[in-house]
Backbone and ligand atoms as CSV (ligand in chain L), in Angstrom:
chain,resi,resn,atom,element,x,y,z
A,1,UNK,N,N,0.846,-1.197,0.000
A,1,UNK,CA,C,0.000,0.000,0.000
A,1,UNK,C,C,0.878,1.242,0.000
A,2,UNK,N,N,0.438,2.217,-0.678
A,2,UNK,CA,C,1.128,3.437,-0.818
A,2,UNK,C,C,1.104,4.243,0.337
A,3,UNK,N,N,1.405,4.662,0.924
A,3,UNK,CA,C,1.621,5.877,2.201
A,3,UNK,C,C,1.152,6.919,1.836
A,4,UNK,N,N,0.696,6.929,0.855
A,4,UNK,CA,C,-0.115,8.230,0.429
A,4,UNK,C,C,-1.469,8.397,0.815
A,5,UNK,N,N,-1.879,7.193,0.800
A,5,UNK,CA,C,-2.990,6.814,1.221
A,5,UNK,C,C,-3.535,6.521,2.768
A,6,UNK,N,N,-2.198,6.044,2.910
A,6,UNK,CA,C,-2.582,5.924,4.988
A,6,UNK,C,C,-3.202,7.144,6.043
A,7,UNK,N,N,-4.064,6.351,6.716
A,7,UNK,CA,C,-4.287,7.698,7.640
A,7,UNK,C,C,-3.039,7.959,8.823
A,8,UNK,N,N,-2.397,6.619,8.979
A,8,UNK,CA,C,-1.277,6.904,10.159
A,8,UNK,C,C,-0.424,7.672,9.927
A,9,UNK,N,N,0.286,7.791,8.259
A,9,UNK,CA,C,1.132,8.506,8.107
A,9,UNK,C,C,0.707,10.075,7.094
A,10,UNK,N,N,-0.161,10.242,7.418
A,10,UNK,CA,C,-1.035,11.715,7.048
A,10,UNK,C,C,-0.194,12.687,8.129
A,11,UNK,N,N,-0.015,13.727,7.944
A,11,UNK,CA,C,0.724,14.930,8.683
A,11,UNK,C,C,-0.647,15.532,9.694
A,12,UNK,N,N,-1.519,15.383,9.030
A,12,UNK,CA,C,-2.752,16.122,9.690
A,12,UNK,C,C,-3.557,15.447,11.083
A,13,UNK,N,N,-3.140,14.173,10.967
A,13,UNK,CA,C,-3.707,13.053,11.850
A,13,UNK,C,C,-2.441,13.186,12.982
A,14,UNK,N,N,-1.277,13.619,13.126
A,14,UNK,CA,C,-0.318,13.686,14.009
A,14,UNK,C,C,-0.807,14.860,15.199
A,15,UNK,N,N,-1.595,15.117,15.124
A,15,UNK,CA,C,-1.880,16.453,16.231
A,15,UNK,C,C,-2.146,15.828,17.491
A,16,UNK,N,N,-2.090,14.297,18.042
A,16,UNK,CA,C,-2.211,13.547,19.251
A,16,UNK,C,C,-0.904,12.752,19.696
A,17,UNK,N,N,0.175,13.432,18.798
A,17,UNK,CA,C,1.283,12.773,19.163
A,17,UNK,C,C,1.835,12.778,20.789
A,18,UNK,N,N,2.180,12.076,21.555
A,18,UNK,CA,C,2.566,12.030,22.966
A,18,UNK,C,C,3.904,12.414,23.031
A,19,UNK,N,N,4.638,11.369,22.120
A,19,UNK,CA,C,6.110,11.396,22.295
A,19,UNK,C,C,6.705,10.996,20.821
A,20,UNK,N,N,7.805,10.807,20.461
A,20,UNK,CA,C,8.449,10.550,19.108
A,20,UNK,C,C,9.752,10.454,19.206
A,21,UNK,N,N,10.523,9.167,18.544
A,21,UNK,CA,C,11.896,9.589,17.953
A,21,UNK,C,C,11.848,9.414,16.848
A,22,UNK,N,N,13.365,9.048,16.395
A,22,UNK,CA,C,13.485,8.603,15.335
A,22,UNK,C,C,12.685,7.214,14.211
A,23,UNK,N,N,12.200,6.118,15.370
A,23,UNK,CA,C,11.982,4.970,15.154
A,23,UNK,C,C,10.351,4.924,15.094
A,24,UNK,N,N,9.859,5.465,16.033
A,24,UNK,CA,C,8.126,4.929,16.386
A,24,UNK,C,C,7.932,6.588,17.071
A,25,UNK,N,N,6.250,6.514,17.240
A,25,UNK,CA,C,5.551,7.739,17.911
A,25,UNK,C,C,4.307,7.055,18.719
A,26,UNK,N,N,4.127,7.789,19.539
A,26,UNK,CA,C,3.215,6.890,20.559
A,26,UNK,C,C,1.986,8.278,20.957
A,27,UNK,N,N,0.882,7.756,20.413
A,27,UNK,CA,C,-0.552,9.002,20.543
A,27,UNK,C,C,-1.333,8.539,21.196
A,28,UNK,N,N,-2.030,9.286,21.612
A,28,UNK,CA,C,-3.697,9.536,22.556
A,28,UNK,C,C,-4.501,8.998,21.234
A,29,UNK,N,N,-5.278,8.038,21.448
A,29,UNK,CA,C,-6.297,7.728,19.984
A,29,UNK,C,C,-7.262,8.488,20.248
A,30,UNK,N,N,-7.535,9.135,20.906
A,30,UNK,CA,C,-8.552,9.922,20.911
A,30,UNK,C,C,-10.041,9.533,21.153
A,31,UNK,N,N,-9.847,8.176,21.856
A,31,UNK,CA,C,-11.440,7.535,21.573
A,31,UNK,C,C,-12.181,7.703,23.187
A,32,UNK,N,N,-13.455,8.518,22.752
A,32,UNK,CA,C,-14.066,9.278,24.292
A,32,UNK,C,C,-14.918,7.603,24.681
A,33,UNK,N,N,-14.952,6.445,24.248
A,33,UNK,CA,C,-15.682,5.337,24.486
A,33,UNK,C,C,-14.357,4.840,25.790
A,34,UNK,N,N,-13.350,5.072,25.484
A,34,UNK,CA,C,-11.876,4.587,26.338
A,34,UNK,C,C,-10.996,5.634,26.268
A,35,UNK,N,N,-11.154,6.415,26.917
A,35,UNK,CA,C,-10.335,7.093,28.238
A,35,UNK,C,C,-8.590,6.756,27.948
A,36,UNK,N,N,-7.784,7.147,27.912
A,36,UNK,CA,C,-6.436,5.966,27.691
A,36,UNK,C,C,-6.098,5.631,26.703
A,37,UNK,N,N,-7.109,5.493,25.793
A,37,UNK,CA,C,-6.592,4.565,24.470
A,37,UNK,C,C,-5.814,4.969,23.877
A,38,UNK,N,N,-4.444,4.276,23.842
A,38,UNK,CA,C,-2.679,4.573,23.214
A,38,UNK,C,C,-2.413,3.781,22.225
A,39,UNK,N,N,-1.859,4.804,21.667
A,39,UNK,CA,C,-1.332,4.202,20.128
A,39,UNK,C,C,0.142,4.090,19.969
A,40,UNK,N,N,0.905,3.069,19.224
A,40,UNK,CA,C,2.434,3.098,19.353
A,40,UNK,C,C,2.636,2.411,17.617
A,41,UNK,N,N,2.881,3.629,17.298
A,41,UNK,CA,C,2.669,3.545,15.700
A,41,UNK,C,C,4.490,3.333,15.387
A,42,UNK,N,N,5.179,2.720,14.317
A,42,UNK,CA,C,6.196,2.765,13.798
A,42,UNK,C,C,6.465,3.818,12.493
A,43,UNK,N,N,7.236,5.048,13.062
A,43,UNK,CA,C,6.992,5.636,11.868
A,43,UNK,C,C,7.081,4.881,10.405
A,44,UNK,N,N,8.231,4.255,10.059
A,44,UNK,CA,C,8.431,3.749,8.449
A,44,UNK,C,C,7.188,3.032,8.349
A,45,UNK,N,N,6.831,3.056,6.974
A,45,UNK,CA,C,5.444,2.163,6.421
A,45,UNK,C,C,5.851,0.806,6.214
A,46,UNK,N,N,5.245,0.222,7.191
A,46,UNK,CA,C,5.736,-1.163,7.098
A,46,UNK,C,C,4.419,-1.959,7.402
A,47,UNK,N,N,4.295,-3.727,6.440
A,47,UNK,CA,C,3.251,-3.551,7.402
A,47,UNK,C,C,2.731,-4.908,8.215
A,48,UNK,N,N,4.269,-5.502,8.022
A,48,UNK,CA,C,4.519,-6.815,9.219
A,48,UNK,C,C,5.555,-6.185,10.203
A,49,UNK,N,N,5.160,-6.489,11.482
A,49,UNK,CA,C,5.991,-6.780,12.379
A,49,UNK,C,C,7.730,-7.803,12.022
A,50,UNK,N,N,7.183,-9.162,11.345
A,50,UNK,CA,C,8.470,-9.526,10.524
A,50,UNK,C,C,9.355,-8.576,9.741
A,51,UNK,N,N,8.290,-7.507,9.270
A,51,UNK,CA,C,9.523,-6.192,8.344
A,51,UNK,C,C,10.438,-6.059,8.627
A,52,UNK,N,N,10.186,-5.642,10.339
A,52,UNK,CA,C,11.330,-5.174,11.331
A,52,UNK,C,C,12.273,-6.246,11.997
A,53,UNK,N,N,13.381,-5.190,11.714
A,53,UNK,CA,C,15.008,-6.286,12.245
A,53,UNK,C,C,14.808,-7.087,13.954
A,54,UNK,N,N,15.598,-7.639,14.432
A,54,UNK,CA,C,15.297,-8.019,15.715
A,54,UNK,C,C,15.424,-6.529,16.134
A,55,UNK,N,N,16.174,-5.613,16.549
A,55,UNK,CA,C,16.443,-4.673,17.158
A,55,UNK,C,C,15.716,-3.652,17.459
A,56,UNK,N,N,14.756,-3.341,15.961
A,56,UNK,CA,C,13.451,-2.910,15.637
A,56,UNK,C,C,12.198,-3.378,16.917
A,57,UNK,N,N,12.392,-4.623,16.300
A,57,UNK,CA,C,10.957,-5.364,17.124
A,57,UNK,C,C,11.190,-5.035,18.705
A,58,UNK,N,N,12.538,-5.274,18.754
A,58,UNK,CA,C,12.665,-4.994,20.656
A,58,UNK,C,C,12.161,-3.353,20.709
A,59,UNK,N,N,12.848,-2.785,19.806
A,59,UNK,CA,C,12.056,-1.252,20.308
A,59,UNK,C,C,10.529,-0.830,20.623
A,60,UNK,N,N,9.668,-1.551,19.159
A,60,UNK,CA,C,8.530,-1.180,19.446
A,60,UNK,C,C,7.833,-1.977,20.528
A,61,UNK,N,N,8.266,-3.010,20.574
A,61,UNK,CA,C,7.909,-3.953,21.798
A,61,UNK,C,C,8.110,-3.262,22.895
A,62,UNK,N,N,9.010,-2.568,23.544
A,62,UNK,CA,C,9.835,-2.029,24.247
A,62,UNK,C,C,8.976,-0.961,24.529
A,63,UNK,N,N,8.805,0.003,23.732
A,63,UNK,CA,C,7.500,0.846,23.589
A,63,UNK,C,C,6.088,0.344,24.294
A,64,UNK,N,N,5.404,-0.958,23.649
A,64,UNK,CA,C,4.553,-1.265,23.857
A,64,UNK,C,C,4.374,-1.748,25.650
A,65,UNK,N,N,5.265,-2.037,26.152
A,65,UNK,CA,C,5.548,-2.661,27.602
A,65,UNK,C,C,5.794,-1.358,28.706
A,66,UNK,N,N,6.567,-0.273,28.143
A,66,UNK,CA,C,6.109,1.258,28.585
A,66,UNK,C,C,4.681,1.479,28.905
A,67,UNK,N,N,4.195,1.385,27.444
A,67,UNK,CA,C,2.776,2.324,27.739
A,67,UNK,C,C,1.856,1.244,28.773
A,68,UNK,N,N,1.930,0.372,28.613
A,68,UNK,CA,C,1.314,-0.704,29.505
A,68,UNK,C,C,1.622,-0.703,30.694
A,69,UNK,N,N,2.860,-0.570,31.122
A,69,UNK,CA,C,3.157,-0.269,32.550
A,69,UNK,C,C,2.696,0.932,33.202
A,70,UNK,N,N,2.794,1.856,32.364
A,70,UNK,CA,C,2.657,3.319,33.128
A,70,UNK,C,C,0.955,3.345,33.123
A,71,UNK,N,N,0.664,2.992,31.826
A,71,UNK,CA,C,-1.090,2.638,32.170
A,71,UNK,C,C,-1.595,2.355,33.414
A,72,UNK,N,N,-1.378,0.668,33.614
A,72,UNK,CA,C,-1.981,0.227,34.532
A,72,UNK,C,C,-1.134,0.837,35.917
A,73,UNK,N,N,-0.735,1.966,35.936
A,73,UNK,CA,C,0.092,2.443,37.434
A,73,UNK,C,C,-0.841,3.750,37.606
A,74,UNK,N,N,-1.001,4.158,36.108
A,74,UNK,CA,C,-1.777,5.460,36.126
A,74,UNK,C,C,-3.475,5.439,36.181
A,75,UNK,N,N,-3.518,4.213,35.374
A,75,UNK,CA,C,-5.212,4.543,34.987
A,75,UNK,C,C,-6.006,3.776,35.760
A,76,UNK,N,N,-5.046,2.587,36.091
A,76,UNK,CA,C,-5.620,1.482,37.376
A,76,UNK,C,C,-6.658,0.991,36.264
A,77,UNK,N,N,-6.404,0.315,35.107
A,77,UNK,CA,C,-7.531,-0.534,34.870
A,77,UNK,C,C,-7.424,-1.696,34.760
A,78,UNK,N,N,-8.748,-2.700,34.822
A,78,UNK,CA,C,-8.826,-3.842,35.450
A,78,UNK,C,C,-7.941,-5.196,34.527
A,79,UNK,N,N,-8.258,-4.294,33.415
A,79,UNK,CA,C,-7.307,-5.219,32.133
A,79,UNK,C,C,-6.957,-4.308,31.287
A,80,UNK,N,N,-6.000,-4.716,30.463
A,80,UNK,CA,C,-4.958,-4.021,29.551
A,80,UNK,C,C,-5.334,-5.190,27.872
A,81,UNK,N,N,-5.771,-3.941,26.910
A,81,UNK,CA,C,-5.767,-5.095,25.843
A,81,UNK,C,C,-4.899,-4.368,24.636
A,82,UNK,N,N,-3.820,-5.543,23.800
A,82,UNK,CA,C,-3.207,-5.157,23.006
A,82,UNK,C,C,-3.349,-5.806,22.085
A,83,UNK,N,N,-3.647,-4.975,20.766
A,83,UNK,CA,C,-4.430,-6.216,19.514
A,83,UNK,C,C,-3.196,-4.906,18.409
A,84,UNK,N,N,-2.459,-5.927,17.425
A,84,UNK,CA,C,-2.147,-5.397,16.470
A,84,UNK,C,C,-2.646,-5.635,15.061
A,85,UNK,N,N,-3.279,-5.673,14.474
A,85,UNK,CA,C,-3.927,-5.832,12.915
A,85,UNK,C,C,-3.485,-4.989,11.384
A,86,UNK,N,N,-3.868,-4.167,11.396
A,86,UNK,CA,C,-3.056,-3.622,10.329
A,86,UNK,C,C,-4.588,-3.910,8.751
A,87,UNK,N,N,-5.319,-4.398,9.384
A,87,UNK,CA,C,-6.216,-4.923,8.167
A,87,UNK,C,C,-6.802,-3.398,7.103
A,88,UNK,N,N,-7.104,-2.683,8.184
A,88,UNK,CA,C,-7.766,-1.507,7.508
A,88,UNK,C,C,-6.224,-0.945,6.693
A,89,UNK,N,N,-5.116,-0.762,7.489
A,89,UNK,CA,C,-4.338,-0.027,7.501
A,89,UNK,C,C,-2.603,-0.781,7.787
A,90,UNK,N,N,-2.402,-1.063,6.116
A,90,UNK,CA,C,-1.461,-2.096,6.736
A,90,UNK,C,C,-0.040,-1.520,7.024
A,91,UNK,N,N,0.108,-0.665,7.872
A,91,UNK,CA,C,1.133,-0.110,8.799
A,91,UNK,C,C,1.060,-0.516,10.305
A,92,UNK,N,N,2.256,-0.822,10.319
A,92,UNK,CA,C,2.402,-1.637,11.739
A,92,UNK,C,C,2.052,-0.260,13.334
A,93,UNK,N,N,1.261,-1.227,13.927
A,93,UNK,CA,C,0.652,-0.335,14.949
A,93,UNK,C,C,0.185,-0.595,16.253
A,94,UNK,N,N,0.735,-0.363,17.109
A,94,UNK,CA,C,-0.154,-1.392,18.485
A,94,UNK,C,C,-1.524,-0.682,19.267
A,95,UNK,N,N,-2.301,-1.163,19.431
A,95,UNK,CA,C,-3.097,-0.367,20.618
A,95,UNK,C,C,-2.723,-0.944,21.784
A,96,UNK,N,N,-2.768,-0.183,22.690
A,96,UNK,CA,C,-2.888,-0.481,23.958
A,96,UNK,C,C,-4.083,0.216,24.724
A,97,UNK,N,N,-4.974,-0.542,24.810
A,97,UNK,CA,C,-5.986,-0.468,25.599
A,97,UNK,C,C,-6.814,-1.038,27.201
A,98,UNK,N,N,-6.485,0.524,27.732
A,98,UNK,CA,C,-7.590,0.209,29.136
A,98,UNK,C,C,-8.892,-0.678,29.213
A,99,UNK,N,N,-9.442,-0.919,30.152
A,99,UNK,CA,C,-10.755,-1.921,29.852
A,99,UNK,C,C,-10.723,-1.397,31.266
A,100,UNK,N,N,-12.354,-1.370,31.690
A,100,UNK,CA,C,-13.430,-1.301,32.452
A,100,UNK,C,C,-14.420,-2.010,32.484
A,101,UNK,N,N,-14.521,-2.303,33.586
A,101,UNK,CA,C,-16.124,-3.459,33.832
A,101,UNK,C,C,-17.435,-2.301,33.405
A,102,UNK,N,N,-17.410,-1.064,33.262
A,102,UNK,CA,C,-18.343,-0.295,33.017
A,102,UNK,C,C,-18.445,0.313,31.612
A,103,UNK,N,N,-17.226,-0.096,30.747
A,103,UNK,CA,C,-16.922,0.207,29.116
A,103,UNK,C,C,-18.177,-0.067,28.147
A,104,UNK,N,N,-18.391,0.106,27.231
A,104,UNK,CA,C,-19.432,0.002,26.196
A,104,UNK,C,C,-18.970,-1.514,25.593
A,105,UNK,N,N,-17.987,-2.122,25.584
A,105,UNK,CA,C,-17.879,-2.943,25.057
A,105,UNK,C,C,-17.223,-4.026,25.610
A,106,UNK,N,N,-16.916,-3.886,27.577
A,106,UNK,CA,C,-16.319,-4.701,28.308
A,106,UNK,C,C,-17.815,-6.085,28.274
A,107,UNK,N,N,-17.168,-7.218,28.484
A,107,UNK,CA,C,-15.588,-8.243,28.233
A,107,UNK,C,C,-15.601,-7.722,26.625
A,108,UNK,N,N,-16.060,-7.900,25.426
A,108,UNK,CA,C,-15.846,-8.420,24.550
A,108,UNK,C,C,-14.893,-7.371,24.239
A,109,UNK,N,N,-14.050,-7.484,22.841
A,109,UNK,CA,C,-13.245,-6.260,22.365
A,109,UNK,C,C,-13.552,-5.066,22.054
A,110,UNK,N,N,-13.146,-4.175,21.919
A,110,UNK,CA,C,-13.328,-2.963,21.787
A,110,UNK,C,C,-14.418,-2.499,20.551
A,111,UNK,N,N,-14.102,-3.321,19.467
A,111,UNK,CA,C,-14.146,-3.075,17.992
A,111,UNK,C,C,-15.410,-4.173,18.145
A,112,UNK,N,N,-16.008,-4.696,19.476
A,112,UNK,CA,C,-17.246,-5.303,18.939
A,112,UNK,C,C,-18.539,-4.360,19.114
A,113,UNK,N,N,-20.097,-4.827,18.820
A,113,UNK,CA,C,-20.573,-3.634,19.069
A,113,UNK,C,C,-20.823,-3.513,20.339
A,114,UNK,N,N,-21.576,-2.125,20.882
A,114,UNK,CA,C,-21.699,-1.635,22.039
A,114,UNK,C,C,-23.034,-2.758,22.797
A,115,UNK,N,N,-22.597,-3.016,24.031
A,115,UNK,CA,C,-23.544,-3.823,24.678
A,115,UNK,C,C,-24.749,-2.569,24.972
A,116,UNK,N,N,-26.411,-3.325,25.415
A,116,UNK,CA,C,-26.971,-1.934,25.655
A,116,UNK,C,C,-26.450,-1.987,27.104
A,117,UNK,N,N,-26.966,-0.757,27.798
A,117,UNK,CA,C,-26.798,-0.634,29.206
A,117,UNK,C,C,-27.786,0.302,29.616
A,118,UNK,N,N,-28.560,0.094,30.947
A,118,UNK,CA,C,-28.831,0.508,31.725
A,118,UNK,C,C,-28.787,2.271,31.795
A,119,UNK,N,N,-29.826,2.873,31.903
A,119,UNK,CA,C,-29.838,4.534,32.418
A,119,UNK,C,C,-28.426,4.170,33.714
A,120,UNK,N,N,-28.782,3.859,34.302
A,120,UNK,CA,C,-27.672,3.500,35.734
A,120,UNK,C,C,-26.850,3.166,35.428
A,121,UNK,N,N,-26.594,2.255,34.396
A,121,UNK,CA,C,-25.056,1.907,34.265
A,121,UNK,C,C,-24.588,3.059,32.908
A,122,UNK,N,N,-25.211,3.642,32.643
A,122,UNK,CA,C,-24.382,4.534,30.992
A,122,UNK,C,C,-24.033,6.113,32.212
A,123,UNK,N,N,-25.002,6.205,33.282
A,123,UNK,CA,C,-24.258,7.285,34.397
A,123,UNK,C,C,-23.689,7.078,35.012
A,124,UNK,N,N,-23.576,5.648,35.489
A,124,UNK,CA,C,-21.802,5.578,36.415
A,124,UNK,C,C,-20.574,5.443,35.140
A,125,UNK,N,N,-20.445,5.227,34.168
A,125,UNK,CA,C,-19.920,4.998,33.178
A,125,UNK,C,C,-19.817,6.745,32.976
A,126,UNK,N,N,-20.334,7.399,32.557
A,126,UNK,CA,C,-20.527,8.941,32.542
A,126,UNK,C,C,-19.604,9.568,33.678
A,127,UNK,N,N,-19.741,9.294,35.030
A,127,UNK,CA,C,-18.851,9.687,36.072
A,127,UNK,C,C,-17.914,9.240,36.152
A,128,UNK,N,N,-17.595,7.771,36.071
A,128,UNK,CA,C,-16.415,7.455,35.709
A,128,UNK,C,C,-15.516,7.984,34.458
A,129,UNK,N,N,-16.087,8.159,33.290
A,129,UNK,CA,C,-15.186,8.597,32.508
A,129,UNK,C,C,-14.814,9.905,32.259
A,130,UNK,N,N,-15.672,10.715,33.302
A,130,UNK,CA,C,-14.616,12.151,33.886
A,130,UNK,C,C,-13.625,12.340,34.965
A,131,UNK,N,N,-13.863,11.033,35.973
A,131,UNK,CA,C,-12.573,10.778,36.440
A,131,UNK,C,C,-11.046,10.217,35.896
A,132,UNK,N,N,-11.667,9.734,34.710
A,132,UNK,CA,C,-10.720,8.769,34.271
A,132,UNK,C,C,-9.761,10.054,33.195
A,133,UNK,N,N,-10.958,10.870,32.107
A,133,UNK,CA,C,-10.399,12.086,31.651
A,133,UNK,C,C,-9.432,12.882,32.547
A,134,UNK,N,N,-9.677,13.140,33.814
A,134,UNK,CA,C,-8.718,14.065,34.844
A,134,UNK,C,C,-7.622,12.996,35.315
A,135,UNK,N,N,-7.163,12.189,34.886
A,135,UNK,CA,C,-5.997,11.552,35.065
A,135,UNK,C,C,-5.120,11.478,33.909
A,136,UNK,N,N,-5.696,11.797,32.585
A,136,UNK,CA,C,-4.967,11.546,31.429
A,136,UNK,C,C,-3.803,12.517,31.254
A,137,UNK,N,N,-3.720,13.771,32.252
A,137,UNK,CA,C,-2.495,14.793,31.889
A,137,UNK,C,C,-1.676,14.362,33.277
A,138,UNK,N,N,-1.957,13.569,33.995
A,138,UNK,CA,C,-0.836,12.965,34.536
A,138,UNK,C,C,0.136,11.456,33.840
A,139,UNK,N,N,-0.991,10.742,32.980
A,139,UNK,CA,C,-0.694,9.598,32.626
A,139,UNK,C,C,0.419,9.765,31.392
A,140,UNK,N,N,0.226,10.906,30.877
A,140,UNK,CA,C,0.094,11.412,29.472
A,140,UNK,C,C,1.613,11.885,29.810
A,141,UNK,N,N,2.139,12.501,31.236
A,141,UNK,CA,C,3.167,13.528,31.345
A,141,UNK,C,C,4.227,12.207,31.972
A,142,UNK,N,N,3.709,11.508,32.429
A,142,UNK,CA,C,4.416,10.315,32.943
A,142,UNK,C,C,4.779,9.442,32.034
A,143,UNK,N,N,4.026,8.842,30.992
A,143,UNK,CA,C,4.057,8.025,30.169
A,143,UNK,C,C,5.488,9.202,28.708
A,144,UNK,N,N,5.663,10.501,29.002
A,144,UNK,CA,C,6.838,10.962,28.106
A,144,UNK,C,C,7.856,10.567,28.625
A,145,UNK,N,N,8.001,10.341,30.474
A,145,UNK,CA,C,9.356,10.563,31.249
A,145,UNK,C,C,9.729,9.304,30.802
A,146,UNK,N,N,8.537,8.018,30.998
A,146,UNK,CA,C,9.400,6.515,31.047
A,146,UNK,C,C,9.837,6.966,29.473
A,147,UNK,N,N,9.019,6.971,28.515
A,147,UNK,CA,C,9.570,7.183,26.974
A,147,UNK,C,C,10.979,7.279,26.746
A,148,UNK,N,N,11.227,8.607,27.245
A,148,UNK,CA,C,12.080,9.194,27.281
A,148,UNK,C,C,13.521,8.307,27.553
A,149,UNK,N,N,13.474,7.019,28.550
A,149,UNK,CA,C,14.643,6.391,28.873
A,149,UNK,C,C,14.479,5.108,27.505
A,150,UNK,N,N,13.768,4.900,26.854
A,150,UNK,CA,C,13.692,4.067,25.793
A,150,UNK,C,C,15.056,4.161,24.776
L,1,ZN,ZN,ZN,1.278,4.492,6.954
């Protein structure tokens, strides 16, 4: 696939960048359903994980075990889910995702559809996910420092 075409590597879609080097960039996905939801994109267009050299893979891996740690220290959630695919978009990419027993789509994955819920449960879900918003500029400022020793 051409890179011309990707949304990961669009200039305009970078405005959630967290952190960056040379190798990979790691963003806020921006998704108000999950609170947290981190992205650890490889800059070059690649779009197996095999692409990358061993040294490579330890980095973004390396990356990926960051944001997961500082997550679950910061966001306290009950599970951590990391799915890489590439189907829409075949540039290599990890999510790392928070999970909540009160999520739109807890147990099943993220990307399944929304369970219904409850007036009661879509407002503790509502309160919760403005607590969870007022932690993201600590998670967010913490999650540059570990980066940073990568
Ligand atoms: Zn791309």
């Amino acid at each position: 696939m051409h890179s011309g075409n990707c949304p990961l590597c669009n200039p305009e879609n970078d405005h959630d960048v967290l952190w960056r080097n040379d190798k990979l960039r790691v963003i806020d996905a921006g998704e108000p359903d999950f609170p947290g939801f981190t992205r650890v994109i490889w800059n070059d267009h690649i779009a197996e994980m095999t692409d990358l050299d061993q040294q490579d893979r330890q980095s973004i891996m390396d990356a990926v075990w960051m944001v997961e740690s500082v997550m679950r220290h910061e966001l306290m959630p009950v599970k951590v889910n990391l799915a890489q695919f590439g189907n829409y978009v075949p540039h290599v990419h990890w999510h790392v995702i928070p999970r909540w027993p009160l999520d739109s789509r807890y147990p099943d994955a993220v990307w399944a559809p929304a369970r219904e819920r409850s007036f009661e449960q879509q407002l503790a879900w509502d309160v919760f996910r403005e607590q969870q918003d007022n932690l993201l500029t600590s998670y967010h400022a913490t999650l540059r420092d570990v980066l940073d020793t990568l």
